[in-house]
N, C-alpha and C positions, 0 to 999 in steps of 0.2 A: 225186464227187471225194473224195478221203479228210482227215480232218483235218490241219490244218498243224499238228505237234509243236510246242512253246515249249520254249526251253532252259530246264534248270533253274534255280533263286534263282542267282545266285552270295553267297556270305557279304561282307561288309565284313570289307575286309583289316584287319588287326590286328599288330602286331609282335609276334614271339615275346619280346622281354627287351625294358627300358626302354632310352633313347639312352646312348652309350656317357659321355657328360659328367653326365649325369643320376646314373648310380652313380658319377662320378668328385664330383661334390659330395657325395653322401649320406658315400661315403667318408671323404670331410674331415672331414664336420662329427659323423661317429660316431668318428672319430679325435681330434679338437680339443678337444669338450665335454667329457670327462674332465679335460684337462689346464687349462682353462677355470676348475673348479670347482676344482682343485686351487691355483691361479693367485690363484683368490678365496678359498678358504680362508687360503692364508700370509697375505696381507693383512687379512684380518679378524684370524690370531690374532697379526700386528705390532701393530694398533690397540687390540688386547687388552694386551697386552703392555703399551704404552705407557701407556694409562688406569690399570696395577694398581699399588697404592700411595700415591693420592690419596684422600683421605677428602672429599667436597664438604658443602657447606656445605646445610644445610636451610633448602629455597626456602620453608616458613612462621613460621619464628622466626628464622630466622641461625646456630642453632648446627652446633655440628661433628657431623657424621653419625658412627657408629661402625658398622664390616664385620658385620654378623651371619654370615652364611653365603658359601658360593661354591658354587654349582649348576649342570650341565650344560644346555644349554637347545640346542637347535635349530630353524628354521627353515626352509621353501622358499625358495630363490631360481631365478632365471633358468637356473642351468646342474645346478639338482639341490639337494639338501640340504645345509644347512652347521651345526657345531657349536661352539660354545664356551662353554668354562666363566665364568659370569657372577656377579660378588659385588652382594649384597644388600644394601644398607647403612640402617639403621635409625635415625632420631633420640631420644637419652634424653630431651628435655622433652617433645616434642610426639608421639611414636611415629610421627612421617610417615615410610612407608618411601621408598623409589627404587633402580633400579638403570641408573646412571650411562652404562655400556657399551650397553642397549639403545637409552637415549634416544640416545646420541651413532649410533648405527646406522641409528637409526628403525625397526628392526623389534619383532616381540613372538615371543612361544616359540611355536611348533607353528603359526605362521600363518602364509600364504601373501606374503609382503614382496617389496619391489621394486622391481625394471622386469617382474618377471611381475605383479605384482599387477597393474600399472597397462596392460600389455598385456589380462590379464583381463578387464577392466575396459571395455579398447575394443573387445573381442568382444562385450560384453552391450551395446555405446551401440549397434551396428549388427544385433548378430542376435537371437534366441530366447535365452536359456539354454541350449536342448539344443543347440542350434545352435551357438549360442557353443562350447561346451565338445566338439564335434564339429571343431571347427576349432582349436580349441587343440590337438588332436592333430596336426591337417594341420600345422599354421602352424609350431607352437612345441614338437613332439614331447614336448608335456606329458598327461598321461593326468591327468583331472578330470571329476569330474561334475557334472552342471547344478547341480545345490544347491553346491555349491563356487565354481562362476563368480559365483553368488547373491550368495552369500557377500562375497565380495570388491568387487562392483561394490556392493552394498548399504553399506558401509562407505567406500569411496572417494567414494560420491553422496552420503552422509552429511555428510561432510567436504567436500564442492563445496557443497553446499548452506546448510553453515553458515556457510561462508564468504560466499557470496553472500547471504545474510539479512543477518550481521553489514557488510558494505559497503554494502546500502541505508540499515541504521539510522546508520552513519557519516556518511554524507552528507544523509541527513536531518536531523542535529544541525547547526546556521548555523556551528558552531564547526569541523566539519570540512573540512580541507582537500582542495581539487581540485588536478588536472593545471594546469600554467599555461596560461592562456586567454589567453597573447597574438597567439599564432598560431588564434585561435579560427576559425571558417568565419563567413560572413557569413550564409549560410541552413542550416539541417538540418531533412530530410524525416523527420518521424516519424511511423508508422503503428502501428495497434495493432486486435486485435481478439480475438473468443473462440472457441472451439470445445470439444464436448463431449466426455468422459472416460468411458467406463464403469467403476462403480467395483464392486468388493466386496460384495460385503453381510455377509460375515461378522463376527462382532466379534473374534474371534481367531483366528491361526492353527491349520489345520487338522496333525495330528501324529501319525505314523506309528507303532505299537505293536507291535513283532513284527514276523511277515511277513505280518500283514494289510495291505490294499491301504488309500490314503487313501480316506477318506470324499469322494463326491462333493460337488463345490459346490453351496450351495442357489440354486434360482433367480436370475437377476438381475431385480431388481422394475422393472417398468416406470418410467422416469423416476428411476433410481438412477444419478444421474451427475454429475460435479463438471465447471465448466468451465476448460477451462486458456485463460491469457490469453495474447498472445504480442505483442511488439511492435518493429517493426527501427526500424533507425537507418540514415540514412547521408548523402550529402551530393549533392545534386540534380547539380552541376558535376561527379560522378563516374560520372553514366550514359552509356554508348557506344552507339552505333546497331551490330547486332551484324549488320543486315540491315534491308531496306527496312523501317519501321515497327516494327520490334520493338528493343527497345533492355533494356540489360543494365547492371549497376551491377558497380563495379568492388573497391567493399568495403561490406560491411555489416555491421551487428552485432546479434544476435540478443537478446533478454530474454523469458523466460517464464515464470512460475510456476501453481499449482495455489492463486491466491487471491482474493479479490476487486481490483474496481477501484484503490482505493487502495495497494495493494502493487502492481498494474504498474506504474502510474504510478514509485512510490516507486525501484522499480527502474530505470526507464529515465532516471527524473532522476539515478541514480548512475552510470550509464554515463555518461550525458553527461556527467557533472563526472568517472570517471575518463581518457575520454579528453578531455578539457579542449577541450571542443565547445559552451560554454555560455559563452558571453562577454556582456559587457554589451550589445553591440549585437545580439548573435544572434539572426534570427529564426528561430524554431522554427514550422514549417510542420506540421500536423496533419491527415492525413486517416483519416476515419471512415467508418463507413458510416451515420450517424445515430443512431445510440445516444446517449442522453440520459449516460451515464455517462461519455462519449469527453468531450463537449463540458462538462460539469461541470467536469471535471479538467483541461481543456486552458487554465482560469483559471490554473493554476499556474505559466505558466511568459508573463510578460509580454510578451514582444515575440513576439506570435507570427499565424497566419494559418491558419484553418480551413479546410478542404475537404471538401464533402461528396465522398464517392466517385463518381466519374460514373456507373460499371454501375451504384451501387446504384441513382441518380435514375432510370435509363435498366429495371432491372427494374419500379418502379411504375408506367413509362408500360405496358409491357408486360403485365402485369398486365391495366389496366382496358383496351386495344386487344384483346386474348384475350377479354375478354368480351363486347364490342362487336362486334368485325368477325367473332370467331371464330380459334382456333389453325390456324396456316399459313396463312392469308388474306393475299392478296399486297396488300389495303387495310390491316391492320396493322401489315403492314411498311413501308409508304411512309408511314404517319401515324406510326410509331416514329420512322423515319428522319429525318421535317423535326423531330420533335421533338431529338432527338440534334445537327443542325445547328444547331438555332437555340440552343440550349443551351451546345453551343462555341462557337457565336458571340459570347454573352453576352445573349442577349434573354428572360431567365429570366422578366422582368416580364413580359415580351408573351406568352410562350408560359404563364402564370398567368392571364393577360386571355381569352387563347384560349378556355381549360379551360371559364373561368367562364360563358363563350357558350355553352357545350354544352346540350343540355336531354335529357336521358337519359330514354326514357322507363319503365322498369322501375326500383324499387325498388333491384334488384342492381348494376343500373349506375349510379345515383344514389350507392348508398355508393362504391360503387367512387372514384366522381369524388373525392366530399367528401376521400376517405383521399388522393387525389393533387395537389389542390389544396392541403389541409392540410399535406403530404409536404414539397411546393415552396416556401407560403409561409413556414413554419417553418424551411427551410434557404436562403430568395432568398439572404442575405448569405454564403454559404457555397459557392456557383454559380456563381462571374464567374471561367467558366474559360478565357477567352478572354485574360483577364487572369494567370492561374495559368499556359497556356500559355506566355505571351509572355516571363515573369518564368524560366521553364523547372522550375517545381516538379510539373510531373506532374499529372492529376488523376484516377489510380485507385489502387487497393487494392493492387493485385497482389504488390506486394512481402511484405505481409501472409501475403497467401492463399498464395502460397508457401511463406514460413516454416512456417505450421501443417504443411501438407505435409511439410517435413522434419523441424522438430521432436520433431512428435506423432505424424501419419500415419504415419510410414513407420516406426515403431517401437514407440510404444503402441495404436495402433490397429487391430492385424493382429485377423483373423476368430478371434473368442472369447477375444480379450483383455480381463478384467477385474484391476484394480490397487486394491493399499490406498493408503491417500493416505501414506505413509511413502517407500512402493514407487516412486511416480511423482513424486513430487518429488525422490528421488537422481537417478533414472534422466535426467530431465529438467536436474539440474543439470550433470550427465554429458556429454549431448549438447548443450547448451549450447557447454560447453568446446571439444569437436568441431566444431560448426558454427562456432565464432569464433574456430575457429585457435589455440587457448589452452590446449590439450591439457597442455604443459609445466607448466601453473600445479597439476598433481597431484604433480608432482617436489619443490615445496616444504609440500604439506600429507601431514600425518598422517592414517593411516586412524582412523578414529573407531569406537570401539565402539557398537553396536547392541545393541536389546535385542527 
């Protein structure tokens, strides 16, 4: 019999030209943008206008400023390049210069200002640099490149970041004032945890000479890494069952930085005083994963209720059952399991009594024990989660281990990403903003010079 033929590929169809409303919007908006810029040029040179012939006053001694100069200056904005001529005005005691008309604009000469800036800016909280500025073409038919988007998001994280420094040591001071705490919550769940950074190793940046190519990065040295700390907030009577057993919170509030314990801490006590979540009677619930550094600092805040993490208690059992019965062993899992039960039950004491009966005969299982009995009786008060249950505060991390996820994970931690500690504290104060809904709070801060 002869072969049965196959018909050829057919190709996937394709449209010859894009949808007919597809060119009917590009239309508009290559039609609009000109008249956009033009729109926003009158208006800047009315507010020009209006500011010229006031001499202000010198914000270091008082006296009256006198006009030196009047100088062309321009800027990027949102629909294209704008220009105006901007006077310089200089003081005779003290030689402080300023000029009036930028500050009143908030931008500076030849730089990038804005609603592009701060659109910029939300390209690098979510993608790459080259990335970002690949999409600032799609998005915002701006033509920039990765050092450009750098630029700008480096600057705007600068200025998130200092603001955020300057608000923890505000409410650090007894003298500064909180949100009113009369509508306070009667409980807030606060979690907090670490995760690691790879950083840099160079001591300065690397700089381009010609059309030579940059100098590769040196190695990253084994154990070259900072960890960021991260910690949410939110309020136990705000979790929704989203599906049988799985359950979802309905706001939370994010705090991270690149420092040690006492600055998250620092920080999450100022969240909580500005959103006015720390009342007298408030108790603040804390769950850890055992860390000696969680529970040092969780002194800080009086009225409050420890929680060991349950997976983490629930990982130790597993641990020394792996070595005992052996991984996948279905006598593992059922001696996991009564332990996990008796645990939410609250029989923390008995299932420590349990332990103590074991008589291991190997070395490796003997320590094993000691680390999980030590593990338990070092956290019993932190374990009556039967009681945590009932009260409805939760007894895992997850909210935690999440945030890192989004904070960090999904944007400093992409494959061969290494940061200078400058670099990942903007960026982080950035997505911050983003994660907590707070994006607009770049509308009142000035971009900050970098060096």
């Amino acid at each position: 019999m002869g072969e049965v033929k196959s018909s050829p590929p057919v190709r996937p169809w394709l449209a010859d030209h894009p949808s007919q409303f597809l060119l009917l919007e590009r239309a508009v908006e290559d039609e609009y943008r000109p008249r956009m810029l033009q729109e926003l040029q009158r208006r800047v040179d009315a507010l020009a206008e209006s500011a010229r012939g006031s001499s202000p006053a010198c914000a270091g001694c008082g006296q009256q400023m006198v006009c030196q100069d009047v100088r062309p200056v321009s800027w990027l904005a949102r629909f294209g390049r704008l220009r105006t001529r901007v006077a310089r005005y200089r003081c005779p005691a003290c030689h402080g210069e300023c000029r009036p008309l930028l500050d009143l604009l908030g931008v500076e000469p030849g730089r990038i200002s804005g609603s592009l800036a701060r659109l910029l800016a939300l390209l690098a909280v979510v993608a790459p640099y080259p990335l970002a500025a690949r999409l600032a073409g799609l998005l915002l038919g701006v033509t920039i490149s990765p050092m450009g988007v750098w630029r700008v998001a480096q600057r705007l994280g600068q200025a998130a970041a200092s603001y955020s420094d300057g608000l923890s040591q505000y409410h650090a001071d007894s003298r500064g004032e909180g949100a009113p705490t009369q509508a306070a919550p009667a409980t807030v769940l606060l979690s907090v945890d670490g995760c690691s950074l790879g950083m840099q190793v160079r001591a300065r940046r690397r700089r381009q000479t010609g059309a030579e190519r940059l100098p590769p990065l040196p190695a990253l040295e084994e154990g070259h890494f900072r960890e960021v700390k991260t910690g949410v907030l939110l309020l136990p009577q705000e979790r929704v069952e989203t599906s049988p057993g799985r359950r979802s919170v309905v706001r939370r509030f994010l705090v991270s930085c690149l420092g040690d314990a006492d600055a998250i801490f620092h920080r999450l006590y100022a969240q909580l005083r500005e959103l006015g979540w720390l009342g007298a009677n408030t108790m603040v619930v804390i769950v850890g994963d055992g860390a000696e550094w969680i529970w040092n600092r969780a002194t800080w805040f009086i009225q409050r209720c420890e929680i060991l993490d349950f997976w983490h208690a629930l990982e130790h059992a597993w641990d020394f059952a792996h070595l005992r019965y052996g991984e996948g062993s279905q006598q593992a899992d059922q001696w996991v399991h009564q332990i996990a039960c008796d645990l939410k039950a609250g029989k923390v004491q008995q299932v420590i009594t349990r332990l103590k009966r074991l008589r291991p005969q190997s070395p490796q299982l003997r320590e094993s024990l000691d680390s999980l009995i030590h593990y338990y009786s070092e956290n019993a008060n932190r374990m009556h989660y039967d009681e945590y249950l009932r009260l409805g505060y939760g007894i895992g991390s997850g909210a935690v281990e999440s945030a890192h996820k989004q904070v960090v994970h999904a944007r400093l931690r992409q494959a061969g990403m290494r940061w200078s500690e400058a670099g990942a504290r903007r960026l982080l104060a950035l997505r911050l903003l983003l994660l907590n809904d707070n994006w607009s709070l770049l509308d009142r801060l000035r971009m900050d010079s970098i060096v």
